[in-house]
Structure formats: C-alpha cells, structure tokens
C-alpha positions in Angstrom: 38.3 125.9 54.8 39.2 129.2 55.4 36.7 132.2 55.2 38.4 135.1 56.7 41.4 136.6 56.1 42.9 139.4 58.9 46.3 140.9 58.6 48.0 144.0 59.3 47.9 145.4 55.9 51.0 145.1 55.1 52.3 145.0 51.1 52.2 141.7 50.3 48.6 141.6 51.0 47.3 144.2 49.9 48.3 143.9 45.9 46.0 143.3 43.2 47.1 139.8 42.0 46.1 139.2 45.8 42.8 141.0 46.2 41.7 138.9 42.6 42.3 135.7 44.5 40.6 136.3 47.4 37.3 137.5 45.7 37.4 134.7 43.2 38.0 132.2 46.2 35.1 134.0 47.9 37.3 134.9 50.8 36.7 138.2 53.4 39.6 139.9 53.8 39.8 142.2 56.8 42.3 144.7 57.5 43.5 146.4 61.0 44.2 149.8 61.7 48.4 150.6 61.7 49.9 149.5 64.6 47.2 147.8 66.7 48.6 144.1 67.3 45.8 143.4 70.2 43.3 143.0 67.1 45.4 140.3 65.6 46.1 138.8 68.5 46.3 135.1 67.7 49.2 136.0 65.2 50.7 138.1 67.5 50.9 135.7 70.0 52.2 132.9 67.9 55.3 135.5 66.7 56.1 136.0 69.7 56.1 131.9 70.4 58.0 131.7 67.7 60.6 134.3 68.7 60.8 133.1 72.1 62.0 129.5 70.7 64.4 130.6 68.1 66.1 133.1 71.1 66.6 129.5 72.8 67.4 127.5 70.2 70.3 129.9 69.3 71.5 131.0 72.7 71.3 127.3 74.0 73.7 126.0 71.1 75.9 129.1 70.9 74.7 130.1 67.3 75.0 133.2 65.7 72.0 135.3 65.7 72.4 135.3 61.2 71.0 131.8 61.6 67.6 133.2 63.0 66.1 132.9 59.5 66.5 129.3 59.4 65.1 128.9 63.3 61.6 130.4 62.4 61.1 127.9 60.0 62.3 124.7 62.1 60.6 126.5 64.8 57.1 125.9 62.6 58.1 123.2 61.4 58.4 121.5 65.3 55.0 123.7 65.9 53.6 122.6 63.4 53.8 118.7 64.3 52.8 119.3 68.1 49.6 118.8 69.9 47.5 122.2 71.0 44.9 122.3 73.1 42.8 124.1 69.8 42.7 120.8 68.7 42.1 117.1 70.5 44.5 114.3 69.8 46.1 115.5 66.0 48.5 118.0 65.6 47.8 121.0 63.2 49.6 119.2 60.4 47.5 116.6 61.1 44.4 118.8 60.7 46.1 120.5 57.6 47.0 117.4 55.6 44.7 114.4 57.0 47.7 112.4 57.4 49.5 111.7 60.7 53.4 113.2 60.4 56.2 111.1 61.4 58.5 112.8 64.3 61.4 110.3 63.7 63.9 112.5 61.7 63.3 115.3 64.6 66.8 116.2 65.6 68.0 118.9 68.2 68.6 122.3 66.2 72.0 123.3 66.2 73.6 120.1 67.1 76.9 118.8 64.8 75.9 116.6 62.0 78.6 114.5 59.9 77.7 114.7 56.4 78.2 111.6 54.2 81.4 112.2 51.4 80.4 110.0 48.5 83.4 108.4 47.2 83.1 109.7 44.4 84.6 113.0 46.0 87.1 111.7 48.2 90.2 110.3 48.1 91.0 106.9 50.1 92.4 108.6 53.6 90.1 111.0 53.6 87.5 111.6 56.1 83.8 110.3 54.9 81.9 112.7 56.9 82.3 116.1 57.1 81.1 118.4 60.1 78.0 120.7 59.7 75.3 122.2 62.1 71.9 121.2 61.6 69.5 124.2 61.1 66.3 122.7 59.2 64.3 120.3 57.0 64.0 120.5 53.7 60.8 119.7 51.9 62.1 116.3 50.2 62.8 115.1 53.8 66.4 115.8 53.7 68.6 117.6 57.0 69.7 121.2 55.9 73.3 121.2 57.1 75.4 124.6 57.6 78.9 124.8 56.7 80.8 127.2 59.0 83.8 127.3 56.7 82.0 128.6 53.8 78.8 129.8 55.0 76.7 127.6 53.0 73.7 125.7 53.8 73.2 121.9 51.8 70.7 119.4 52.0 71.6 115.6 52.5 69.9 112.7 53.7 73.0 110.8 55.4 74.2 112.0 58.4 75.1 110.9 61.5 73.8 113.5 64.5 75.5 114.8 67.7 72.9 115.8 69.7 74.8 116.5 72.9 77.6 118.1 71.4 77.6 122.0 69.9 79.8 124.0 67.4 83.3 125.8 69.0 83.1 128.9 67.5 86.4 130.4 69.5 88.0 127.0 69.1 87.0 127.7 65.2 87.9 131.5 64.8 91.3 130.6 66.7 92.6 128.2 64.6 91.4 130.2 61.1 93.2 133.5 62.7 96.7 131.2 62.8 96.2 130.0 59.8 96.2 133.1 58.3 99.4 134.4 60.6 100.9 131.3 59.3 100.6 132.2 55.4 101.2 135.6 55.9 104.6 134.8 57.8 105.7 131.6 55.3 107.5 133.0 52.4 105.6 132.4 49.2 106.9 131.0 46.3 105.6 134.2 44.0 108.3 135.8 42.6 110.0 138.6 43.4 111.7 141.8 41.5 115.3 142.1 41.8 116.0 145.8 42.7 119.0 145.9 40.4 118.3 144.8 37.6 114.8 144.0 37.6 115.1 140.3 37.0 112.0 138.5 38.6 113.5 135.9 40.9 111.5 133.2 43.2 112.0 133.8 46.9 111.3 130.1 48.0 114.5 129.0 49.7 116.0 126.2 48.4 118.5 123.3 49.3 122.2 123.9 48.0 124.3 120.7 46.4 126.1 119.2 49.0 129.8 120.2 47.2 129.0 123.4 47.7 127.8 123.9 51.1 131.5 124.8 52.2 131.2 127.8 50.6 130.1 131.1 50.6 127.3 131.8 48.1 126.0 134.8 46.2 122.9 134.9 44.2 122.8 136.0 40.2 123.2 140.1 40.1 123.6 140.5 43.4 125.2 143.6 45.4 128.0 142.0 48.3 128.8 143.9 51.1 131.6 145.6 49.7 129.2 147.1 46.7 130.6 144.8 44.5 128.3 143.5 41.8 128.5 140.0 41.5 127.4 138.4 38.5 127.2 134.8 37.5 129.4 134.1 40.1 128.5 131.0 42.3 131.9 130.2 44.6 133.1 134.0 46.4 136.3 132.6 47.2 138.0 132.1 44.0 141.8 130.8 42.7 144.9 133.5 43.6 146.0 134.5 40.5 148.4 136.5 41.6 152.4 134.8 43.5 152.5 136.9 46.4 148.7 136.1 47.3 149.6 132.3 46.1 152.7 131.9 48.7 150.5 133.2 51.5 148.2 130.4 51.2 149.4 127.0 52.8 147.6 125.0 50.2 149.6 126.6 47.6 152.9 126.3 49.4 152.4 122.7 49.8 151.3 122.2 46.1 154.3 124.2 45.0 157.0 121.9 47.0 155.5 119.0 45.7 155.8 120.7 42.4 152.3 119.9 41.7 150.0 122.3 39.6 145.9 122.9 40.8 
C-alpha cells in the first residue's frame, strides 16, 4: 500500500478535494522545492524512459509527432507488463493486480491494421477491412486504430495486423493533393449565372442528339460572334428566305429543277 506521496507540486496535487483524500487515507504527502527533479528522481527517470521510447516508436514508423499522446500510454502500458529488476519474476502489473497479464494481443505500435467492415455497412464489392495505424489498447481489450483520412481514433477487436509494413505518408498526401487538383479542374455541375440575362444555367457538358451534331449550335440567350443575340434558336444555319440567296445554294437549284418544294 502506499504511504508516501512526492510530487512536484504541481496543480493537480495540491487542491483541496486532494489534500481531503490523502489525510482521510492517512497518506504523507511530500512536496519538492520548484524545479529540483534530482529529488524526484525515480519519476524523473521513468519520464525520461518513457520519452525515450515514444521518440522511437514514432521515428521508427514514420509517425507524426501529434500521435505522442497516444505513445505514452502504450509506452506504460508495454512498461507496465515487463519484468524490472525492482521486482523478481512478476511484472509491475503483476504486483499491482495479483493476476499474471497476458502479452498476446501485444502488437508493434504504429504498424497498419485492417479493420473489420461489418456487413451491415458495406456493400457486396466492397473492401471488408479498412486500413488504420495501430496506436494503443483500450481498457475493454480492444486495438485503438487511427484513421489518417479523418483523423480519428476507434476501438475494434477484429483486425488483422501488418507488423512489417508502415503508413506512406508522401504516398498519402500525394494522392489527396491530386485529388483535389482533380475537383478543382473538373467542371462542376453547380450552376452558373448567365451574364445577360441572368438566367442560372448548369455548366455540365452534355451530349447533343445525334441529328444535330452536323450543325452548329448556340445555347438559350446567348451573344454570337457577330453580337447577335440569339434566342431560342437551336440550328444557326437556317432556311434562305430570300430568291437571290435561294439560287446561290445548289440544294435549292436542284430542288427547284425538279420542281420540288423543301
């Protein structure tokens, strides 16, 4: 059982809801002086330990130093269930709990886990595991899994681990940077103001009938480039109405000997 307390004196031990639970556990609570880690120096030395392996564990899987958070706590947690030379044959969970811990689930922190899609949530084709990065354990015995594409972390139970392979970050930052060239460069199908008479029109492009593909086109309320306005006209090249236009056209001349009437 514990009997004394050191620390730093820093704010979270130092309130009064803690200094009532101390003296009604009948704990001493001692206090250094500001800045004098050499007379805490078992709890120095085990940040530092700790510190130490979550600079590895990051550096030696590529992960971003944000994820440091969840490396001190599998860092304890792997501490946690290893021997010491304090103590003979048990580790300190061991000492903690009276129960020998099972090192079974242990996986390589940082590796690429394949989370489990339940059917429910997928359609036939679709993948049924999803990649993640392994950065803990949860309490309930389940793998916290990061999601790179939306910067969440999940628990789940089934997955299948990579230990020898490690997230691409370039490959990943890459491939989201075209992306984004590629929407930004495909027209959208929002639509658009017309600048003439302020009719909202779509922009998507879209396939003419095959009858008319001859021809030349103009859209609703559209300016030509003669500054004509053409409205509701669909075919530019219309019918002569006019004879000395008609017997310049062959098509007409033809029709016209024939003595037929278009």
């Amino acid at each position: 059982m514990i009997k004394i307390l050191r620390t730093d004196g820093g704010g979270e031990y130092v309130s009064n809801e803690f200094k009532e639970f101390y003296e009604s556990e009948g704990l001493i609570h001692e206090v250094t002086p500001p800045y004098t880690p050499q007379h805490n120096g078992t709890a120095e030395r085990r940040n530092k330990t700790l510190l130490n392996m979550v600079r590895r564990m990051l550096k030696i899987k590529n992960l971003p130093s944000f994820l440091w958070g969840e490396g001190i706590s599998t860092a304890a947690y792997t501490l946690n269930r290893s021997p010491t030379k304090r103590l003979i044959d048990i580790s300190p969970k061991e000492a903690w709990t009276r129960t020998k811990p099972s090192v079974t689930r242990l996986r390589i922190f940082g590796t690429i886990c394949y989370k489990h899609v339940l059917d429910q949530l997928r359609r036939k084709h679709d993948d049924k595991g999803m990649p993640h990065i392994l950065v803990g354990y949860h309490s309930t015995g389940d793998y916290k899994l990061y999601d790179p594409g939306s910067g969440q972390v999940s628990i789940s139970r089934d997955v299948i681990c990579d230990e020898n392979g490690s997230w691409n970050w370039n490959s990943t930052s890459s491939e989201s940077q075209s992306r984004i060239l590629l929407e930004e460069e495909t027209p959208s199908a929002a639509p658009t103001v017309n600048k003439v008479l302020g009719i909202r029109r779509s922009s998507r492009t879209s396939q003419l009938p095959l009858p008319l593909r001859d021809y030349e086109l103009f859209e609703d309320s559209e300016v030509n480039s003669e500054g004509e306005l053409v409205h509701f006209a669909l075919i530019a090249e219309a019918k002569p109405i006019e004879f000395d236009k008609a017997v310049t056209n062959e098509m007409w001349l033809k029709a016209m000997k024939k003595g037929l009437t278009l």
